[in-house]
DRENKE-859662 format. One line per field, with one value per atom (N, C-alpha, C, O): residue number from 1; residue in three letters; atom name; z, x, y. Coordinates in steps of 0.05 Angstrom, whole numbers, m for minus. Layout:
BEGIN
num <- NUM,...;
residu <- ALA,...;
atome <- CA,...;
w <- Z,...;
u <- X,...;
v <- Y,...;
END
This chain:
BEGIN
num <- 1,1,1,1,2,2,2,2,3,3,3,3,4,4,4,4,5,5,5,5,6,6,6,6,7,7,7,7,8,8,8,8,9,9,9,9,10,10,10,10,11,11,11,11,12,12,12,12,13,13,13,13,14,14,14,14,15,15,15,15,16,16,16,16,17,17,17,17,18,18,18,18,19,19,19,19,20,20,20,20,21,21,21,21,22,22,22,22,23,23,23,23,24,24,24,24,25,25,25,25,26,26,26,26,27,27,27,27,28,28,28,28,29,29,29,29,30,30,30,30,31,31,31,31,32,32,32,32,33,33,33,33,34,34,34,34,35,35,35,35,36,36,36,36,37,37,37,37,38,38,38,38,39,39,39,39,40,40,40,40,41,41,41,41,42,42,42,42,43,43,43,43,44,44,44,44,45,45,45,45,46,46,46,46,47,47,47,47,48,48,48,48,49,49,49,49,50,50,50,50,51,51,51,51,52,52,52,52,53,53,53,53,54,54,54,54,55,55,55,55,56,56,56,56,57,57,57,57,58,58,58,58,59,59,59,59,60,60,60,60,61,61,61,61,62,62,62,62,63,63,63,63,64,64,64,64,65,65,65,65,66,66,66,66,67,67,67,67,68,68,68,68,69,69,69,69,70,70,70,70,71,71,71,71,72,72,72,72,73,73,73,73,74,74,74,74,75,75,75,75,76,76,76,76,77,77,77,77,78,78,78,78,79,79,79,79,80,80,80,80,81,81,81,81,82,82,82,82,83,83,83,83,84,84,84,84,85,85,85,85,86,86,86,86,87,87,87,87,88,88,88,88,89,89,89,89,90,90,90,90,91,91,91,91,92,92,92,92,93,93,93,93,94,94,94,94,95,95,95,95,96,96,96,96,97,97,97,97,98,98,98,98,99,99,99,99,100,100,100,100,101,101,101,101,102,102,102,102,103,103,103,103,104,104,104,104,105,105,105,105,106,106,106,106,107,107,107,107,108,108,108,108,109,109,109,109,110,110,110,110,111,111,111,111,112,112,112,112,113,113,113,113,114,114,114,114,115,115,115,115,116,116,116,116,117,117,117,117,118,118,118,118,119,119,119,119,120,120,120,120,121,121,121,121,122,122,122,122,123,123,123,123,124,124,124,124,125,125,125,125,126,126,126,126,127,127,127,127,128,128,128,128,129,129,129,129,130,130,130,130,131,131,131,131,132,132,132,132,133,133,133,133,134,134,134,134,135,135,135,135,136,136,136,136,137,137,137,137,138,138,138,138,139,139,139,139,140,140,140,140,141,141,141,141,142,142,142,142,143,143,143,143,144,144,144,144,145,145,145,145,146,146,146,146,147,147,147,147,148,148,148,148,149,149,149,149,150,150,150,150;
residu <- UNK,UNK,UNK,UNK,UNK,UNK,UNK,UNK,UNK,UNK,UNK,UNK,UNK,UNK,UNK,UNK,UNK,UNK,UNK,UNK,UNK,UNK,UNK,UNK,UNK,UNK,UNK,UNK,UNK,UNK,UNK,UNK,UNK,UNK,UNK,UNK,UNK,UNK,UNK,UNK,UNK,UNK,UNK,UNK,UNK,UNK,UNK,UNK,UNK,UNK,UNK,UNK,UNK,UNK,UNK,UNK,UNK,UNK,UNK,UNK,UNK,UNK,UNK,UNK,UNK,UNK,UNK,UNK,UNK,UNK,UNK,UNK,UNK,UNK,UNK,UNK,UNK,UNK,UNK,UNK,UNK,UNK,UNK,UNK,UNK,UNK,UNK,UNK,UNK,UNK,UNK,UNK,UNK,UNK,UNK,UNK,UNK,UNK,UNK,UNK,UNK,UNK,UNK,UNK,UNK,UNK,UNK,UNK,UNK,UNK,UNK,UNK,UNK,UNK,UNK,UNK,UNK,UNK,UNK,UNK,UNK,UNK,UNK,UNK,UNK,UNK,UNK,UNK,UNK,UNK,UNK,UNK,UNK,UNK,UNK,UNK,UNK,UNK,UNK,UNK,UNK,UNK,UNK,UNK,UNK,UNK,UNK,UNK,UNK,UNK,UNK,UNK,UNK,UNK,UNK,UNK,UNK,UNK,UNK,UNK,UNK,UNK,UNK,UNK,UNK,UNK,UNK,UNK,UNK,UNK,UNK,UNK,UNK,UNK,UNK,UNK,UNK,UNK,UNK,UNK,UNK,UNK,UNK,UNK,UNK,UNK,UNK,UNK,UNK,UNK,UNK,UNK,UNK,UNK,UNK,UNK,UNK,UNK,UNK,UNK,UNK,UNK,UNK,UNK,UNK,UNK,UNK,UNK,UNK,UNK,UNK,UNK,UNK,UNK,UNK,UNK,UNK,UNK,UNK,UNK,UNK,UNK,UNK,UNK,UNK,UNK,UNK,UNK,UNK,UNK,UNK,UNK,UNK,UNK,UNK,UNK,UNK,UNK,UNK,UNK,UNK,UNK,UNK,UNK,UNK,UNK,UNK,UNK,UNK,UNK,UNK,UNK,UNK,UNK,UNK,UNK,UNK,UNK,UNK,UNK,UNK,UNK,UNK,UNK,UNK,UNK,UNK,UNK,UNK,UNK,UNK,UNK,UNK,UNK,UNK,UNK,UNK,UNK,UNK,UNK,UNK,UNK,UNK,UNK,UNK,UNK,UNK,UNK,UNK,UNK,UNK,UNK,UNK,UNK,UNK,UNK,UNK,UNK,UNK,UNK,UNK,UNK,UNK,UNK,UNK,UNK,UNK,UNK,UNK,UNK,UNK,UNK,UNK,UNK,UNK,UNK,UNK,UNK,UNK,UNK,UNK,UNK,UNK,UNK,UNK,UNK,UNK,UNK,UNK,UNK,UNK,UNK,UNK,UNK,UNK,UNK,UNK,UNK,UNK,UNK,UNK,UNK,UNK,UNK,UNK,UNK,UNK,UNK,UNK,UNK,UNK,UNK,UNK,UNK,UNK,UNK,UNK,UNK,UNK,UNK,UNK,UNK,UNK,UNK,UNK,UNK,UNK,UNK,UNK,UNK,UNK,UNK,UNK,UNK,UNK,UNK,UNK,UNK,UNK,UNK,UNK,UNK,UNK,UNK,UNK,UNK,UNK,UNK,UNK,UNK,UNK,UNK,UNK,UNK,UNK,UNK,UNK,UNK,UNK,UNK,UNK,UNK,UNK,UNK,UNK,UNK,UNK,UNK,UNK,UNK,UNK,UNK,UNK,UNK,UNK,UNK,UNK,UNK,UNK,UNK,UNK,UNK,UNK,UNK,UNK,UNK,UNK,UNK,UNK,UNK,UNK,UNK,UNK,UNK,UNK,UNK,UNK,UNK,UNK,UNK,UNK,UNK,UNK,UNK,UNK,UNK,UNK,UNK,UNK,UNK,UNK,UNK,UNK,UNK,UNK,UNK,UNK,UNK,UNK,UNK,UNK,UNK,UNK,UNK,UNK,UNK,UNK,UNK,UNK,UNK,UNK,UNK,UNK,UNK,UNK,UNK,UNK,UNK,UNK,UNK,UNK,UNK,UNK,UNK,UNK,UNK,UNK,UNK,UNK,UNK,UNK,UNK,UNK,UNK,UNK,UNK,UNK,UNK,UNK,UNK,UNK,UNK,UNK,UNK,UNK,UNK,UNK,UNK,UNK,UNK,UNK,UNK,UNK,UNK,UNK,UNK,UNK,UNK,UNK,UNK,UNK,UNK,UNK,UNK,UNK,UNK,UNK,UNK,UNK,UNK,UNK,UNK,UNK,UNK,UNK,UNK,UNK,UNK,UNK,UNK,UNK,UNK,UNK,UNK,UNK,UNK,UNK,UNK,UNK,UNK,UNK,UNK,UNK,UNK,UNK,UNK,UNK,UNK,UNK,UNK,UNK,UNK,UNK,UNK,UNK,UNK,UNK,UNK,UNK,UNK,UNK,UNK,UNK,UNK,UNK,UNK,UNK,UNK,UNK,UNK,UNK,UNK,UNK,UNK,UNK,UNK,UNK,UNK,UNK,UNK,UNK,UNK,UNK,UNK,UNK,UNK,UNK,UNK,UNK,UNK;
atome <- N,CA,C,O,N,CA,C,O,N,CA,C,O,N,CA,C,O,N,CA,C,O,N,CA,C,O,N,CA,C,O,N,CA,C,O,N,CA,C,O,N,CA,C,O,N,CA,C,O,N,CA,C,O,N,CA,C,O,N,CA,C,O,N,CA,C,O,N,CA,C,O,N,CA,C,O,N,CA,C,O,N,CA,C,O,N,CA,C,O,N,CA,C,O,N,CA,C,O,N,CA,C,O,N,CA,C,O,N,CA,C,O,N,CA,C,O,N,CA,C,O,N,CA,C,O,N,CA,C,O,N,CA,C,O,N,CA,C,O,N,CA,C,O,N,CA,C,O,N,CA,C,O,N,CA,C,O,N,CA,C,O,N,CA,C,O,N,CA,C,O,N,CA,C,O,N,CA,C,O,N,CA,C,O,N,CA,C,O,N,CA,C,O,N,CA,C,O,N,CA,C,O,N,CA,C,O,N,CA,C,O,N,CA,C,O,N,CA,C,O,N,CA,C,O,N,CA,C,O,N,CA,C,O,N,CA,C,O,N,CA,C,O,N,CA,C,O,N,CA,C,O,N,CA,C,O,N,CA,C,O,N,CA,C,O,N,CA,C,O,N,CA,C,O,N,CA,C,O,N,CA,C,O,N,CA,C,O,N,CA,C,O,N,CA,C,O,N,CA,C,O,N,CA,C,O,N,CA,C,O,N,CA,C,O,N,CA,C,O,N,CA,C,O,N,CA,C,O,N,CA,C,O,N,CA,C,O,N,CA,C,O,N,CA,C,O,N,CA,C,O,N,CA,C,O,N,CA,C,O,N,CA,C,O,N,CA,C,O,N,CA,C,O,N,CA,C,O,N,CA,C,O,N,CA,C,O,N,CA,C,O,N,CA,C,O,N,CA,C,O,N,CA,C,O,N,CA,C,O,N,CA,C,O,N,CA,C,O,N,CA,C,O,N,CA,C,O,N,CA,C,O,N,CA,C,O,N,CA,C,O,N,CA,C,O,N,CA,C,O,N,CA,C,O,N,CA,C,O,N,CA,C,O,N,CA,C,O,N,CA,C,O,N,CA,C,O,N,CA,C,O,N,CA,C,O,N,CA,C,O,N,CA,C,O,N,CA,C,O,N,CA,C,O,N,CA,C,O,N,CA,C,O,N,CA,C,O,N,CA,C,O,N,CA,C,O,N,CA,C,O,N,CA,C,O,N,CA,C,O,N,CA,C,O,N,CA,C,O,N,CA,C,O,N,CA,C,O,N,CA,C,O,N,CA,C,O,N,CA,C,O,N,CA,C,O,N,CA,C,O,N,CA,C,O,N,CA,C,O,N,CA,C,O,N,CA,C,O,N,CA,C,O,N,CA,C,O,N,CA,C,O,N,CA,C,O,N,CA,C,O,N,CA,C,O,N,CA,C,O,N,CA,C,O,N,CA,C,O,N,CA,C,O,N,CA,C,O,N,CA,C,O,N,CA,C,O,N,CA,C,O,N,CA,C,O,N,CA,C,O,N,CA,C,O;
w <- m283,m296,m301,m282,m323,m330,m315,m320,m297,m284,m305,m302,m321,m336,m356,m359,m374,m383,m373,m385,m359,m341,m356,m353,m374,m384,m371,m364,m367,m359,m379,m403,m365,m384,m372,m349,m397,m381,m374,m378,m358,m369,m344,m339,m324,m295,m281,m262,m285,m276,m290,m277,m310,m311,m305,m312,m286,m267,m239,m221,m238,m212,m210,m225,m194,m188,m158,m143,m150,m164,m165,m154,m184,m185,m158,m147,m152,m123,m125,m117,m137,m136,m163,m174,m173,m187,m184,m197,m162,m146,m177,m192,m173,m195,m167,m149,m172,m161,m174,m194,m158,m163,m144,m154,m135,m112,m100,m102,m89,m79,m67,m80,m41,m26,m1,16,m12,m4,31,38,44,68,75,62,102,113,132,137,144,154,184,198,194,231,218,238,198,185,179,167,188,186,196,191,220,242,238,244,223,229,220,198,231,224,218,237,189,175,187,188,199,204,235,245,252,276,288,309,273,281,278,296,249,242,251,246,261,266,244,246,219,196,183,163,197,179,195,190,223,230,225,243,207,192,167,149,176,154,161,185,140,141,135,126,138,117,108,123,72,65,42,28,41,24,39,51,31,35,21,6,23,0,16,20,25,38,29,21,37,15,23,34,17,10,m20,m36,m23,m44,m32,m13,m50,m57,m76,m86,m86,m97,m104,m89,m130,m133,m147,m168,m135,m144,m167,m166,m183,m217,m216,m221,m213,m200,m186,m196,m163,m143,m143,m133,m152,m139,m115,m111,m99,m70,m73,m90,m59,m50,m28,m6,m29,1,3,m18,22,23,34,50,20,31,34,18,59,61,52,50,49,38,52,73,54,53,45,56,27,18,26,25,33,45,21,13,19,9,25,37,29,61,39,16,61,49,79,100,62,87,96,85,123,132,127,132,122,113,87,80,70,46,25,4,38,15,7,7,0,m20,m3,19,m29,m20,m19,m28,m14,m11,m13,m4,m27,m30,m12,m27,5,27,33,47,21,31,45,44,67,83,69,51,74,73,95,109,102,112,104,98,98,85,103,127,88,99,78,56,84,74,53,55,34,13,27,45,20,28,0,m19,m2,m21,m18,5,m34,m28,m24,m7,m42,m31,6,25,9,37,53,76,49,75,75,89,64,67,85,82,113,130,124,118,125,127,154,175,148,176,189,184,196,229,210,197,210,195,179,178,154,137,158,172,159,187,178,169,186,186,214,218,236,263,269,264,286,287,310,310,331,352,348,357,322,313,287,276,282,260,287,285,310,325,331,326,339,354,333,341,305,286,276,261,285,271,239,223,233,205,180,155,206,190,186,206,159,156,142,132,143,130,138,149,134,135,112,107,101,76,81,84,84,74,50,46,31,8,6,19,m13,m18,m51,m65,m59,m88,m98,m86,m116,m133,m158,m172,m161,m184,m178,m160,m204,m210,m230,m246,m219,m239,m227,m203,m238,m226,m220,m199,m245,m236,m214,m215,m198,m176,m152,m142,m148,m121,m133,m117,m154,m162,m146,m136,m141,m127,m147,m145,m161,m185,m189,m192,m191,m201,m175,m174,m157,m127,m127,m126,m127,m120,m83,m70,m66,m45,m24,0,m37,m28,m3,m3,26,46,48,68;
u <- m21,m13,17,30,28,48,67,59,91,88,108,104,125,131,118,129,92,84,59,49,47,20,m13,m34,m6,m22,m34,m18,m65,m71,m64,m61,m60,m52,m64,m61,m88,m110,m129,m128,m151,m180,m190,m212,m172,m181,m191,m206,m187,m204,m230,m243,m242,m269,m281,m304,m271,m282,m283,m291,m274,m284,m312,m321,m322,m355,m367,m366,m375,m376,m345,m323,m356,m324,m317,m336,m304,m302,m303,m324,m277,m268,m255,m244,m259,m237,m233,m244,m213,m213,m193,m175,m208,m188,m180,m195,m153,m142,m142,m129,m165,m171,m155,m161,m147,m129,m107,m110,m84,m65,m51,m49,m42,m25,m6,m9,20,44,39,19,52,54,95,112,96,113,121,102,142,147,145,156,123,118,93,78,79,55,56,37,79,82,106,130,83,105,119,142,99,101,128,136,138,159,166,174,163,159,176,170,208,225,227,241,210,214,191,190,171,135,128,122,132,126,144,131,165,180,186,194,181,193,219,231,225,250,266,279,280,296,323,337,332,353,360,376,340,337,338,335,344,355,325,308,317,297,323,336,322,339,325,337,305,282,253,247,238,210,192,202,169,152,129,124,111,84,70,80,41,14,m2,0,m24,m59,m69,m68,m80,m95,m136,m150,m138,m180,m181,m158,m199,m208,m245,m259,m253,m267,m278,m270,m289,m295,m313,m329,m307,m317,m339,m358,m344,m365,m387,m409,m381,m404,m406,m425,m388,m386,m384,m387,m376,m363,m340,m325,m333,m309,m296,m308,m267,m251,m223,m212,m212,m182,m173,m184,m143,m122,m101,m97,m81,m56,m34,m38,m11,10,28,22,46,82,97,94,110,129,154,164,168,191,220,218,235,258,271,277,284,294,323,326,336,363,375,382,370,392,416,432,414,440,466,486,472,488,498,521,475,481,462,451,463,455,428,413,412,389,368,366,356,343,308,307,285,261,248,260,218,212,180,170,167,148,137,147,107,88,68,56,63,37,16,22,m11,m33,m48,m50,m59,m95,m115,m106,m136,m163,m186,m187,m204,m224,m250,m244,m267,m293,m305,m298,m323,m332,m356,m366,m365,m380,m390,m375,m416,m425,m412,m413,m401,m394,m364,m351,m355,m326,m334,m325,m351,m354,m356,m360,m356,m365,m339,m337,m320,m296,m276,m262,m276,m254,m229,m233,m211,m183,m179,m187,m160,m146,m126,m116,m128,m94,m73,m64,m64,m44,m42,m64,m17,m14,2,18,m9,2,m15,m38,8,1,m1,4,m8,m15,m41,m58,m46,m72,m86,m110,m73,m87,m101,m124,m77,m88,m113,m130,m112,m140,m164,m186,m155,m176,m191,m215,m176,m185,m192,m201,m184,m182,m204,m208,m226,m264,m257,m271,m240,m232,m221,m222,m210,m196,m211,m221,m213,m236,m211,m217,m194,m168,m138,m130,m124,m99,m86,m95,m63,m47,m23,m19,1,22,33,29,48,47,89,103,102,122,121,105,136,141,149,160,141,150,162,148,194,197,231,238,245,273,278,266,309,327,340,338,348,353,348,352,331,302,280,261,279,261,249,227,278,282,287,285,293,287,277,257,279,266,265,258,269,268,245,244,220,190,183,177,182,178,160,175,137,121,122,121,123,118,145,142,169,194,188,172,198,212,240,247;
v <- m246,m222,m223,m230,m216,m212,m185,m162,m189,m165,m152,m128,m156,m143,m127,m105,m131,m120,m113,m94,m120,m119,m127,m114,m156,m158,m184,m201,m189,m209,m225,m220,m249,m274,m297,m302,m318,m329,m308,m284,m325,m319,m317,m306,m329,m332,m310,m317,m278,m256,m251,m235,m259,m272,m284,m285,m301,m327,m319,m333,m292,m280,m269,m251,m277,m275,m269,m289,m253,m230,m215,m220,m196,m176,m158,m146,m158,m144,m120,m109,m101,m79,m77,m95,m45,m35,m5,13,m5,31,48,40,74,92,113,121,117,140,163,169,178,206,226,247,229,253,230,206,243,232,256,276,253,264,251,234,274,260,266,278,260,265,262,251,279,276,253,238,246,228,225,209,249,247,240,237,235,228,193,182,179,154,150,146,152,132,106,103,82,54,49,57,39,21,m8,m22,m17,m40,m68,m92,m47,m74,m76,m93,m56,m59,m67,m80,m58,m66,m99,m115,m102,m128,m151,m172,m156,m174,m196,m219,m179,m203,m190,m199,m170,m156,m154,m134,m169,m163,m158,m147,m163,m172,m144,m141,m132,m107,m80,m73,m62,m41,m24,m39,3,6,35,50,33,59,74,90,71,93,84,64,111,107,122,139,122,141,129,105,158,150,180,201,169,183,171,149,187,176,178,196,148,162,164,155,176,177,160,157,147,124,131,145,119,118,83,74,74,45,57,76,44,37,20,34,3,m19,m5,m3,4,14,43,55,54,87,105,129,80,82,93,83,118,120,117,118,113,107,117,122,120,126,107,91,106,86,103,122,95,104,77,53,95,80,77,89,67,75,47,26,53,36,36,58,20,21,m3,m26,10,m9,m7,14,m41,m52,m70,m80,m64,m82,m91,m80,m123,m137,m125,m110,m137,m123,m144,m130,m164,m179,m178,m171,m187,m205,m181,m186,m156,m125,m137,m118,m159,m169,m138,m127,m136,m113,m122,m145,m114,m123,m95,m75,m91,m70,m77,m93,m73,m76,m58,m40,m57,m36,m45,m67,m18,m22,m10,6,m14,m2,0,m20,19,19,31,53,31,35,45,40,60,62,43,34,41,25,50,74,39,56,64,50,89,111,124,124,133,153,181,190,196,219,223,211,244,253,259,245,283,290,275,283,245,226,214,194,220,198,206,225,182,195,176,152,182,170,157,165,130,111,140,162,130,153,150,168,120,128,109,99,91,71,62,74,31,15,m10,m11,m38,m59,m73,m96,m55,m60,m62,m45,m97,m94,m84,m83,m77,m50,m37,m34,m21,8,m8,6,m27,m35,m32,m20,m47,m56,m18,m13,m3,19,49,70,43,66,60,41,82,81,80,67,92,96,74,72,57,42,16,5,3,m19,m43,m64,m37,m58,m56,m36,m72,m69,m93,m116,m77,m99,m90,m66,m110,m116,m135,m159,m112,m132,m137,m121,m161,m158,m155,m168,m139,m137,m171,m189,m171,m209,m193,m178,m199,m181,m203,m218,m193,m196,m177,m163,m182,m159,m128,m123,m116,m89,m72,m60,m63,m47,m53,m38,m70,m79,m61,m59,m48,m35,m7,12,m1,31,49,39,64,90,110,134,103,130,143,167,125,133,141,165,131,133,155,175,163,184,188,166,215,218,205,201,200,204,213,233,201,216,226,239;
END
């Protein structure tokens, strides 16, 4: 995928078999920040070296397109800037719940956390993702669009 313009390029997502997922975000809510505890540069031990100086956390609802399962995922995104050399990194958590028939059957993880404790012990939680942005330029680390700001 082209992350600039966001067009597939190549043929290779046709060659996925079966298709897994294609979640639509139907509801989203922001949350406050005693609503996300985790801490990206102190939990995970890959950021020591880092600052965190924005964040933005939420749930969304989801509706799979494919199956008609729905599920919730929590968020929080964090922009982290070295503490040396300023390079900034934009790093989000996720956790999920598994697809279910029914808005009414869908429970939410505790919280968006890439801790696997809380995967092991949260009935709710059926995943965990940490992702890094792959991007260049200035616009990277923006907070401008930022939905659900802390």
């Amino acid at each position: 995928m082209n992350a600039n313009t966001g067009i597939i390029e190549g043929d290779w997502l046709r060659k996925v078999e079966p298709f897994a997922y294609a979640l639509k975000i139907e509801q989203k809510k922001c949350f406050s920040a005693n609503q996300c505890p985790y801490n990206v540069v102190e939990q995970t031990g890959f950021y020591d070296n880092y600052n965190i100086v924005a964040q933005s956390c939420g749930s969304h609802l989801k509706n799979d397109a494919t199956s008609g399962l729905k599920n919730c995922e929590l968020f929080q995104i964090n922009l982290l800037e070295e503490k040396t050399t300023k390079e900034q990194l934009v790093v989000n958590v996720m956790s999920y719940s598994g697809g279910v028939e029914g808005y009414d059957a869908v429970e939410c993880p505790s919280e968006p956390t890439f801790d696997y404790d809380t995967l092991q012990t949260d009935i709710n939680m059926d995943g965990i993702l940490l992702f890094v942005k792959q991007c260049s330029g200035e616009n990277c680390t923006k907070t401008d669009d930022w939905e659900c700001l802390l």
